[in-house]
N, C-alpha and C positions, 0 to 999 in steps of 0.2 A: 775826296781823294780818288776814289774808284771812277768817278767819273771822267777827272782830269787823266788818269791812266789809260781810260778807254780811250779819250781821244786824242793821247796822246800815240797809242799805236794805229788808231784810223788813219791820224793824219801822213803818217811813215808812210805806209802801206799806199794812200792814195800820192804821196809823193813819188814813190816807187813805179805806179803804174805811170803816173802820168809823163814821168820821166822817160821809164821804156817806151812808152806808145811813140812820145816824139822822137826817141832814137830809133825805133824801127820803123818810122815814116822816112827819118833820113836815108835808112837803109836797103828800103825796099829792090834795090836789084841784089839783094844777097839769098837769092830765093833758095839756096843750098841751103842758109845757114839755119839750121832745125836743132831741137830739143831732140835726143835721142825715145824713140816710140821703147817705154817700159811695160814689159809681162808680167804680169803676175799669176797667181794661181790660189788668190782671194777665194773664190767659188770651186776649188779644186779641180779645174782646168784653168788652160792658156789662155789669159785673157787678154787685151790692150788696158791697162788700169784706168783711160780713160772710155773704156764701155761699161766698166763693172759698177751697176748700182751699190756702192756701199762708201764709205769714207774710207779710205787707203793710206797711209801716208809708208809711201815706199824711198828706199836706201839702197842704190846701187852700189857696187863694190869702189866706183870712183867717189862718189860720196862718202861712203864710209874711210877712207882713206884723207878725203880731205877735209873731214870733221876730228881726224884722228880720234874715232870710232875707240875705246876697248871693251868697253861690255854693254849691256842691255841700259844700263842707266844714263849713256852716252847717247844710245838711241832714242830715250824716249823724251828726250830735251830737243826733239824737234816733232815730238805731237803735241797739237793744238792741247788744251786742258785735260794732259797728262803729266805727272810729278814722280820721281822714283827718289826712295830715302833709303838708308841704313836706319835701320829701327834704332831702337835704345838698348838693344842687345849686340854687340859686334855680330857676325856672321847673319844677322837675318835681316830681310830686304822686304821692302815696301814699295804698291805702288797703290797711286789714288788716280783715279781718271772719271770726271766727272762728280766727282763728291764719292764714287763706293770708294773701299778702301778694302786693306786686308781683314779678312774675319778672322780672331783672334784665335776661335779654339778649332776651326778647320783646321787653319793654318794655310786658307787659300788664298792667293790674291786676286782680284775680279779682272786681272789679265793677263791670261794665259799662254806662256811661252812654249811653241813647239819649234824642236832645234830637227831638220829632216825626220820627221815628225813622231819626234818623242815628246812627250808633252812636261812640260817643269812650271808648277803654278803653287808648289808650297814655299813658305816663307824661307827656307833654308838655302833650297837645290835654285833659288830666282837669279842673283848675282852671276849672271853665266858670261863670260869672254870673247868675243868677237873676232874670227880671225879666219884666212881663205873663205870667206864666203860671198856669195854673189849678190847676195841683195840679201835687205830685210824686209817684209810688210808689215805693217801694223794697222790690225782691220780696228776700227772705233765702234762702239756700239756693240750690242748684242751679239753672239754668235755662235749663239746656243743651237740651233738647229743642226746644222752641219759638222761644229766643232763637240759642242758637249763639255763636257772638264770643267764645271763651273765658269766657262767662259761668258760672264754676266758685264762684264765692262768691253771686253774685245778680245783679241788674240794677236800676237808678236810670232810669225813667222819667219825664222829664220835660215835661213837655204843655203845650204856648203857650195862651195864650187865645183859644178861635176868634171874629172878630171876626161879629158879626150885624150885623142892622138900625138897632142901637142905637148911637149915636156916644156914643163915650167915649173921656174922656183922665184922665191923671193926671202929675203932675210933683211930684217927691222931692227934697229938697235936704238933706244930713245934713253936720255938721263936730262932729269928736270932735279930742283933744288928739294928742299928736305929728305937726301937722303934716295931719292925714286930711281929708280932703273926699270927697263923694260926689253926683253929681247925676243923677238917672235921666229918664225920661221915656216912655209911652207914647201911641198914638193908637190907636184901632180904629171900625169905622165900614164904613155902606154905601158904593160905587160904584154900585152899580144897586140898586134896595131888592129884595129876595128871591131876586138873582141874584148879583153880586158884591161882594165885600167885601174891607177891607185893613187890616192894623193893621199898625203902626212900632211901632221900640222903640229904646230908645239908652242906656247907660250911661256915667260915667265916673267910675275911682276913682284918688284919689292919698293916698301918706301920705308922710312923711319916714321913718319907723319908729321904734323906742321903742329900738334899742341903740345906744349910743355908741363913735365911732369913736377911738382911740386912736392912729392914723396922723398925724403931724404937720399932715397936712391937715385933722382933725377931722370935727366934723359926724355923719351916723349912717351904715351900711353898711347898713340893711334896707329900704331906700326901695322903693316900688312905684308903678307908675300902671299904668292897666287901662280901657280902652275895649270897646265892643260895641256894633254897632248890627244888628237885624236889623229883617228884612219878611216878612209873609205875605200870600198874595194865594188868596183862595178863592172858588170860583165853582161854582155850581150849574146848568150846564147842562139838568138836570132834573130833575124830582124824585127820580129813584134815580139818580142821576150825580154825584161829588161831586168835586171837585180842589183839593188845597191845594198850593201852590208857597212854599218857605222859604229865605230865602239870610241868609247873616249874617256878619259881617266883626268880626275882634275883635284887638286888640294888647296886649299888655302887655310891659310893660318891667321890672327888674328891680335892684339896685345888687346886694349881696351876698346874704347869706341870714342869718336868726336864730341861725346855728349857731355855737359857739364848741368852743373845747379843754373835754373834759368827764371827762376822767380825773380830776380831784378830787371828783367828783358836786356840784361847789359850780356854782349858778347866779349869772350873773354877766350885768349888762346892759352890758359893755364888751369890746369886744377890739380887737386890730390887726388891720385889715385893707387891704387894696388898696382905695383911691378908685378904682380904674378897674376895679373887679369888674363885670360886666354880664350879664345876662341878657334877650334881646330873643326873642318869638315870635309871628308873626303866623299868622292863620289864616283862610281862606275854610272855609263849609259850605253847601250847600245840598240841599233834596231834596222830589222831587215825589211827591205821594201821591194818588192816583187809585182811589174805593172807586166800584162797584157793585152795586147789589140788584138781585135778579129774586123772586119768589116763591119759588127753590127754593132759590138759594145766594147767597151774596156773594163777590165776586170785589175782593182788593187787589191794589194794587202800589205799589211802591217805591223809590224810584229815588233815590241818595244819592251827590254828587259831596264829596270835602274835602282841602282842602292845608293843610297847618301848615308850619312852617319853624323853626327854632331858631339862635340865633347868640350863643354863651354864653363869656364867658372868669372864670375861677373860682380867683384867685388860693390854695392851698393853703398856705401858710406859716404860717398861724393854728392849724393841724391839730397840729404838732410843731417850736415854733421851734427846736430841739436839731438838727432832719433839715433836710436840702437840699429841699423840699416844690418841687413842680412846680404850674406855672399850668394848671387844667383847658381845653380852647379845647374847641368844637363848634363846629359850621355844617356844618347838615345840613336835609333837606326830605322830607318824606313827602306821597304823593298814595295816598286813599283812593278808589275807586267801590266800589258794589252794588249789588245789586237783588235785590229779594223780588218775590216773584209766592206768593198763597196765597188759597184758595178754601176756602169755610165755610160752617155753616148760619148760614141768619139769625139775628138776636141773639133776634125775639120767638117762636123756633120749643121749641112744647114736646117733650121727648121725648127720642130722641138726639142730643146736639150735636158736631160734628166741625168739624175744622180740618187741612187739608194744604196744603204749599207746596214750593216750591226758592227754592233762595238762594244767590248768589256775589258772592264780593268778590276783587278785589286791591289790594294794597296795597307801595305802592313806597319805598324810603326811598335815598335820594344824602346818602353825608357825605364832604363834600369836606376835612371836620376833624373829627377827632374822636381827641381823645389829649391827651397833657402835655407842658407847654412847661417847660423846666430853664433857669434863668437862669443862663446860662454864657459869657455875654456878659466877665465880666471876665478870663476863663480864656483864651478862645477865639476873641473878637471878634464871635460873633454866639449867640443863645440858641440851643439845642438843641429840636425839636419830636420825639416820637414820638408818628408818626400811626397812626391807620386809618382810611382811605380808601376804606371799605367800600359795596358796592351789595348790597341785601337788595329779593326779590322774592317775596311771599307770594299764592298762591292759595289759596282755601278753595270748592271746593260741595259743596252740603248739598242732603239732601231730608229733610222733619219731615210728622207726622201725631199728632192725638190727638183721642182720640173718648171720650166721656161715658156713661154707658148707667148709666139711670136702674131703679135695682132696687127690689125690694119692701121692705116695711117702711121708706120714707124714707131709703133707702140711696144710694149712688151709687158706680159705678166709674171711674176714668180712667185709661185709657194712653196711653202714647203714646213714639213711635221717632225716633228723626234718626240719619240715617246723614249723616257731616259728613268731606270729607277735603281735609286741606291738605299745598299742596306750597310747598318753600320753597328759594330758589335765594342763594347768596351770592358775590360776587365780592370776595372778601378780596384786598385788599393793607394791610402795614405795612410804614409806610418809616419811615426816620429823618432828619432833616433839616434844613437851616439855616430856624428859625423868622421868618429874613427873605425870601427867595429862594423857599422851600420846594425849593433844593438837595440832591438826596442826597447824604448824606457818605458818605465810603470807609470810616468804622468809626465803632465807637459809641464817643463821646469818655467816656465809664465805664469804658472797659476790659471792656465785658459780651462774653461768645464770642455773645450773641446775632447772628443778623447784621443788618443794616439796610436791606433788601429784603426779602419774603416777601407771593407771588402765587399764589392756587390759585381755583378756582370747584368751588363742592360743592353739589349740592342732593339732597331727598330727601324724602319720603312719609311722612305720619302720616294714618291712619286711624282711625276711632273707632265704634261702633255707641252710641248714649245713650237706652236706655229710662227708662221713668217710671210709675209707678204709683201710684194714689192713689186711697182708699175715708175717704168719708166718711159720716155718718151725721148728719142733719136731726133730734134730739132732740123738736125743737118750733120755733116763728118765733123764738126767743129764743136758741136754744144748738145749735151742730153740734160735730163730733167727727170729726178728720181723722186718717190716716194715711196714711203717703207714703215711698217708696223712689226714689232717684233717680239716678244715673249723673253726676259731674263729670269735666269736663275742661279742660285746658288742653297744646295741642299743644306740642311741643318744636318745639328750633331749635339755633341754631350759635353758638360763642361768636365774638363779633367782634374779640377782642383773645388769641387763642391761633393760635402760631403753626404747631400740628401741625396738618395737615388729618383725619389719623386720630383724633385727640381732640377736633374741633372740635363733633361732635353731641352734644349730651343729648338724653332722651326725655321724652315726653309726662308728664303728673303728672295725677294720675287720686285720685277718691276714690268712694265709695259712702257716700250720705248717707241718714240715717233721720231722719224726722220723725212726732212727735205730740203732735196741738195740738189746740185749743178754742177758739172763738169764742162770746161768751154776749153778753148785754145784758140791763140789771135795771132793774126801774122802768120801765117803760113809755118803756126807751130812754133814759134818761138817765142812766145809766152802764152802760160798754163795758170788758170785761174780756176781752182774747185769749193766749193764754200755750202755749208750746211747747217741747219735750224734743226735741233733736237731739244724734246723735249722728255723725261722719264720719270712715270708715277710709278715709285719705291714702298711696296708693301715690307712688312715684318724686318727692318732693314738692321743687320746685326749691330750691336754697340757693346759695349764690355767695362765693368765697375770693378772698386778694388776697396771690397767691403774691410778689407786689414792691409797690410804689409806683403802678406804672402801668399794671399788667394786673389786671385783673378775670372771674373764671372761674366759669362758672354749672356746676355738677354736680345729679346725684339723690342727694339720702340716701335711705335704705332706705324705712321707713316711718314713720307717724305720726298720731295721732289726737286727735281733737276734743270734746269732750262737751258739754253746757251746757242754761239751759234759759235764757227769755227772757220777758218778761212785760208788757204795754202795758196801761196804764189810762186812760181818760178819761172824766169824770163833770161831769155840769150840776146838781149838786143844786139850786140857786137862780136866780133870773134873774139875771143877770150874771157868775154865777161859773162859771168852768170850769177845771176842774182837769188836768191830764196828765203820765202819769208814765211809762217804761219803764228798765225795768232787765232787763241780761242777765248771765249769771253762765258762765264759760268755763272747762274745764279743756282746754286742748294742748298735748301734746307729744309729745316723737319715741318712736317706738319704737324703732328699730333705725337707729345714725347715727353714724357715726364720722369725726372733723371731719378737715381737713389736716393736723393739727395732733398725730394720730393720739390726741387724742382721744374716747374712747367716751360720746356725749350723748345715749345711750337714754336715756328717763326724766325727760331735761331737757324745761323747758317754750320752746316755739317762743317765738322772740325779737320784741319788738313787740306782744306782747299783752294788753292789760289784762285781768287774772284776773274783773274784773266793770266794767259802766261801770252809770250810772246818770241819768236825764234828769230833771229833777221843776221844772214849772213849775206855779204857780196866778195865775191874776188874772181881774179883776174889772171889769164895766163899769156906772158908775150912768148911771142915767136921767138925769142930767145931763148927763152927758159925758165925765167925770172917768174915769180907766181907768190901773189900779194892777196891775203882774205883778211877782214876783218867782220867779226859778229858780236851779237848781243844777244844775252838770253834775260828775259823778265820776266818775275812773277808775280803778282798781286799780293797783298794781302790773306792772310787767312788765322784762325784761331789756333790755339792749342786744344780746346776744349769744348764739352756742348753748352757750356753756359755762357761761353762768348765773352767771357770776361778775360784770358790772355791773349796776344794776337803777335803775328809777327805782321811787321810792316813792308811794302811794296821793296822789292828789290830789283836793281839793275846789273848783270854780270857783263863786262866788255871783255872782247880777246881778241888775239889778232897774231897773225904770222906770216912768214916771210920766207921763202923759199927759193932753189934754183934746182929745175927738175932735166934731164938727159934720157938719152934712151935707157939706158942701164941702171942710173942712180937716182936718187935724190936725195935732196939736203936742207932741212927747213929749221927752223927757229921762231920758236912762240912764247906767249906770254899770256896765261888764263887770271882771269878774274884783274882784270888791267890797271885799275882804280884801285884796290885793293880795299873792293866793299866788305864793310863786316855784317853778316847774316847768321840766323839759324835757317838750318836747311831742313829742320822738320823737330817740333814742339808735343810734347805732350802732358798731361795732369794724369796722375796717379794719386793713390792715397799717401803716398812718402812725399810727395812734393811737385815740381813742377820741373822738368829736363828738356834739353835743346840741344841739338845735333850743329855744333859750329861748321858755317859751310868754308869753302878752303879758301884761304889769303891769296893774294897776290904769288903767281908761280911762272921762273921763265924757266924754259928746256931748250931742250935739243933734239933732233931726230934723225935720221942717216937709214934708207932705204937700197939695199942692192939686189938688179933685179936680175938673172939669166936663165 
């Protein structure tokens, strides 16, 4: 099967090329008609994305418009083997790129989002909204050295739109079936003209959800709404003085989650669940960015304050109505600061290009709840809670440097070091308790010899040194040729729901990543062909058992490895048309891994990972107005588990929409998931049983864009 998949997306792909090649042979006197040349700021200067040695897979604002773009999970359905889920918790998000995934008891995911450069990479604050902004990048691979933040899969760069001179707004009004509305809205514009400037932005989403509730109460369990409003205020004190100030405020709300009983591997748009499931999380972010030029260097800094909060109750009985299933509770708050401070050559400086800085953050989390509520109320007269009521205290500094040095023959080298060390403090308590009172009881009404106190503070040190190397080679203006070695990581921590304090640390999970890639461009630019062979040995790589019902316990397997290669296309053979496609092809899994279960899963494939995914949209815009896309998004196969024994099967999602666009308006009509394939969009094995995340049914909408 994996085979037939594979070449079932080569052959698209080389139908594609070979398609545009012959229409840009017809074409050849249209020597205007070019791919628009995209900046990015990968290596934290201006770069052309086709000089930068690294995998990029960049989203201008007109792409993100006509992929109708709303959040980060929209984005990453056009990186090569990358996957973004809603865990099995409503409000918390997932993502897997290349086989890592989220580590459970960080709570970090191995791709780190920075929104104008605050960073959001816990499972909570990831789910972020889309909206005025100019582009997205998404670096692949490692990007530890320069980024830091656990960035051991990649980093998602997301960049607001800087407001100018120019007064602009736009207002989006969208309603698609079960219940969905969406209305966005921006402004940007001068305050002083050539001195300060400000641009608003505002969102709001609701749906009812598409799964049917079977609780006497009726109705659906996947309901969401979702607000965000941010502001930026930028001012040019002078000409090499530059200051952006960003603050943004955002809620979402929650009912249950997509997920059902999945041990029949049958998908099903129904289950029982709790009407009073909830999931609420608010969040403040804000952060000031302050750039300098002089003749010899540029001087940044960074300064980035954010609080989130989580307040989640998660009734569990839909898991195994056979077991006594416990209600999940949270309510908990995290407060992030940092600051970068880094100095560089100028962006128009020929020759050697360098970049060094320091960086510290900490990050504080209070969970005044957090554990499983046992309805024991008709037993006992009131329900049972087992909490942990845990306080987690993380410092990280870092210093980074990496310097360019430009060799003969159109060559180039880049290295580069970060020495990054984090200290992490935890004040464990688990109590057991009347889930009214939050009373300690004298024993645990199970009959468990656990006891129903347990307090200790533990904290400890991880170190890391993260070099970087990369030689590429400038062919011609048309085609370069990279190679690259790089250093991942992601620090360990403490398990927050074990009660030995001598087994409470795991260690860091570390890999050594190879890459080598190609950037070309054919036709005088009008088709773009980038493609890459990585390979990543995965030491102490986190995994997580669930030795009961209510504890959850993060360990190191041994080892594990990654391979794949990945491929991005995009071509303008004609006016109007444009084509884009990428496809990544993944083989991981463990080497050396023996589960709790005392299970030996060397050889198995890491659980979560589609063996290939596949992106392919084409459409077209006439000179009328009239504007026709249709795409497909695939993804391979993958397990729920490390023993490889549940799987979900290859899927295929079609969509397609139809529009008529003016200078001032547009007006489109679409249709996602076209076929109306049934999938789970993300599986996992627990010691209650086995859950699957239903991916969304057949859906048409609406959209209506006014722009002045």
């Amino acid at each position: 099967m994996l085979k037939l998949c594979i070449s079932r997306c080569v052959i698209i792909l080389c139908i594609l090329a070979v398609c545009a090649q012959q229409t840009f042979g017809q074409q050849e006197k249209q020597s205007s008609l070019t791919l628009d040349e995209i900046t990015v700021t990968a290596n934290k200067r201006k770069e052309n994305i086709q000089e930068v040695p690294v995998a990029v897979t960049t989203l201008t604002e007109t792409d993100l418009e006509d992929a109708g773009v709303l959040g980060v999970g929209d984005v990453i359905d056009f990186v090569p083997n990358m996957t973004f889920k809603t865990s099995f918790n409503a409000g918390v998000f997932e993502t897997n790129f290349r086989g890592l995934r989220l580590s459970q008891f960080t709570g970090k995911n191995p791709v780190v989002i920075f929104i104008d450069g605050i960073a959001q990479d816990t499972d909570v604050n990831y789910g972020s909204d889309i909206f005025n902004v100019e582009r997205v990048e998404v670096l692949r691979g490692s990007q530890g050295t320069l980024y830091g933040k656990n960035a051991i899969g990649g980093v998602i760069n997301i960049i607001s739109k800087k407001p100018g001179n120019t007064f602009e707004s736009k207002i989006t009004a969208e309603t698609a079936e079960y219940g969905t509305y969406r209305f966005s809205a921006y402004s940007n514009g001068p305050v002083v003209k050539d001195r300060l400037f400000f641009g608003l932005s505002g969102t709001y989403y609701e749906t009812d959800g598409y799964m049917d509730n079977d609780d006497p109460a009726g109705g659906t369990f996947d309901g969401q709404e979702r607000s965000r409003f941010q502001s930026r205020l930028r001012w040019l004190p002078t000409d090499r003085l530059e200051m952006n100030f960003h603050a943004g405020i955002s809620q979402k709300k929650y009912d249950s989650n997509n997920t059902i009983d999945a041990s029949t591997g049958e998908v099903s748009y129904h289950a029982s669940k709790n009407p009073d499931d909830f999931c609420e999380t608010d969040s403040f972010d804000s952060a000031l960015n302050i750039g300098y030029e002089t003749d010899s260097f540029d001087v940044t800094s960074i300064t980035s304050y954010s609080h989130s909060s989580i307040d989640m109750s998660q009734d569990q009985r839909y898991v195994n109505m056979a077991m006594t299933m416990p209600v999940a509770s949270r309510d908990a708050y995290t407060d992030i600061f940092s600051q970068e401070l880094r100095i560089q050559s100028p962006e128009n400086k020929e020759g050697i290009k360098w970049i060094g800085g320091l960086y510290y953050t900490t990050e504080k989390s209070d969970w005044d709840k957090c554990g499983m509520i046992y309805q024991t109320k008709a037993m006992l007269g009131y329900d049972t809670f087992y909490n942990w009521a845990d306080k987690l205290d993380d410092q990280v500094v870092a210093g980074f440097g990496e310097v360019t040095f430009p060799l003969p023959g159109r060559f180039a080298f880049t290295v580069g070091l970060r020495y990054e060390r984090t200290h992490k403090e935890m004040d464990y308590r688990y109590e057991v308790v009347r889930a009214d009172t939050m009373e300690l009881l004298p024993a645990d009404p199970f009959g468990s010899a656990n006891p129903v106190l347990v307090t200790y503070n533990i904290d400890d040190d991880w170190d890391a040194l993260l070099p970087k190397g990369v030689l590429s080679w400038t062919v011609n203006k048309n085609a370069m040729i990279y190679a690259s070695v790089s250093q991942g990581y992601l620090a360990g921590g403490f398990n927050w729901s074990g009660h030995v304090k001598e087994e409470a640390k795991f260690d860091e999970q570390t890999s050594v990543d190879y890459e080598l890639g190609a950037k070309t461009s054919w036709f005088d630019n009008r088709l773009i062909l980038n493609a890459n062979l990585f390979y990543m040995d995965i030491k102490d790589i986190h995994v997580y058992y669930a030795p009961d019902a209510v504890t959850y316990i993060t360990s190191n397997a041994g080892e594990a490895h990654s391979t794949g290669a990945e491929i991005e296309l995009r071509a303008l053979p004609v006016h109007g048309l444009d084509i884009r496609a990428a496809l990544g092809i993944v083989q991981a899994e463990y080497d050396e891994y023996i589960n709790t279960s005392n299970n030996d899963c060397s050889g198995n494939m890491l659980e979560g990972t589609p063996d290939y995914t596949l992106n392919l949209a084409v459409q077209y815009r006439f000179d009328s107005g009239l504007y026709l896309k249709a795409g497909m998004q695939a993804y391979g196969a993958y397990y729920f588990n490390d023993a490889n024994t549940i799987s979900q099967k290859s899927v295929e999602i079609y969509n397609a929409k139809i529009g008529y666009e003016r200078d001032g308006w547009d007006l489109y009509l679409y249709v996602d998931n076209m076929f109306d394939e049934e999938y789970f969009s993300y599986g996992r094995e627990s010691a209650s049983g086995i859950t699957g995340n239903v991916g969304q049914p057949q859906t048409f909408g609406i959209l209506a864009s006014l722009r002045f």
